[in-house]
C-alpha positions as CSV (number, residue, x, y, z in Angstrom):
1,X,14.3,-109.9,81.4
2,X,17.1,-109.0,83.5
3,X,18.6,-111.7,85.4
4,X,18.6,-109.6,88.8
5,X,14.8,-109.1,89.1
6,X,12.3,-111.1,90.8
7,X,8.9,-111.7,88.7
8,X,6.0,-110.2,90.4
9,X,2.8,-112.5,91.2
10,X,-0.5,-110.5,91.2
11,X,-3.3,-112.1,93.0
12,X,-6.8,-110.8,92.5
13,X,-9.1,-109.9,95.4
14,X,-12.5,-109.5,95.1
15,X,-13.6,-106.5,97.5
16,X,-17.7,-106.0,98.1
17,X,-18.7,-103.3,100.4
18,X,-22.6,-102.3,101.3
19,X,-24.3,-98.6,102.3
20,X,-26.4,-97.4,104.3
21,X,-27.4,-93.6,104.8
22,X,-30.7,-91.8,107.0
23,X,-31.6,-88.1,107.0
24,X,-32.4,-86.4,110.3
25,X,-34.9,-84.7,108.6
26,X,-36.9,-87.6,107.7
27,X,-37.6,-88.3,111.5
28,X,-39.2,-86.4,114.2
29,X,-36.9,-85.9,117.6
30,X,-34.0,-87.2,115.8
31,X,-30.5,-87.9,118.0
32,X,-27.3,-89.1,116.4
33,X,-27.8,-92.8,117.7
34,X,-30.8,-92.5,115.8
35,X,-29.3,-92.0,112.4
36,X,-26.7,-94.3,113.1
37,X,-28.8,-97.2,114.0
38,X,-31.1,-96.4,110.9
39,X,-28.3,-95.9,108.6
40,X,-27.1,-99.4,110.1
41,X,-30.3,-101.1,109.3
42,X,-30.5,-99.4,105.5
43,X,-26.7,-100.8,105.5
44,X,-27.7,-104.6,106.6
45,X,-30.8,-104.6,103.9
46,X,-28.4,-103.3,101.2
47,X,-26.2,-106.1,102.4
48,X,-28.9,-108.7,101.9
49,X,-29.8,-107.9,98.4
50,X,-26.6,-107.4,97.5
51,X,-25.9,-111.1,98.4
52,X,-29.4,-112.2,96.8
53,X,-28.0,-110.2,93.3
54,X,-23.8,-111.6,93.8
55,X,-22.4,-114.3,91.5
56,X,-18.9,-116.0,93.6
């Protein structure tokens, strides 16, 4: 190794991320808060099980 380069230290990150998606057309009189708060609560439950399923 050259003399004039640093060593490079890789740390590893573990990155978990959830989802959660609704369909306007699965609800009658359907706004966009709608879809976004049901898309937020499909989100949260995918959260939940994806903790229930996760080895740290």
């Amino acid at each position: 190794m050259d003399s004039h380069h640093t060593p490079v230290h890789v740390t590893h990150i573990k990155i978990s991320y959830s989802h959660g998606w609704a369909l306007s057309t699965d609800y009658n009189e359907c706004t966009l808060r709608t879809l976004f708060d049901k898309a937020d609560k499909y989100m949260y439950e995918n959260k939940q099980q994806s903790k229930l399923g996760r080895r740290d």
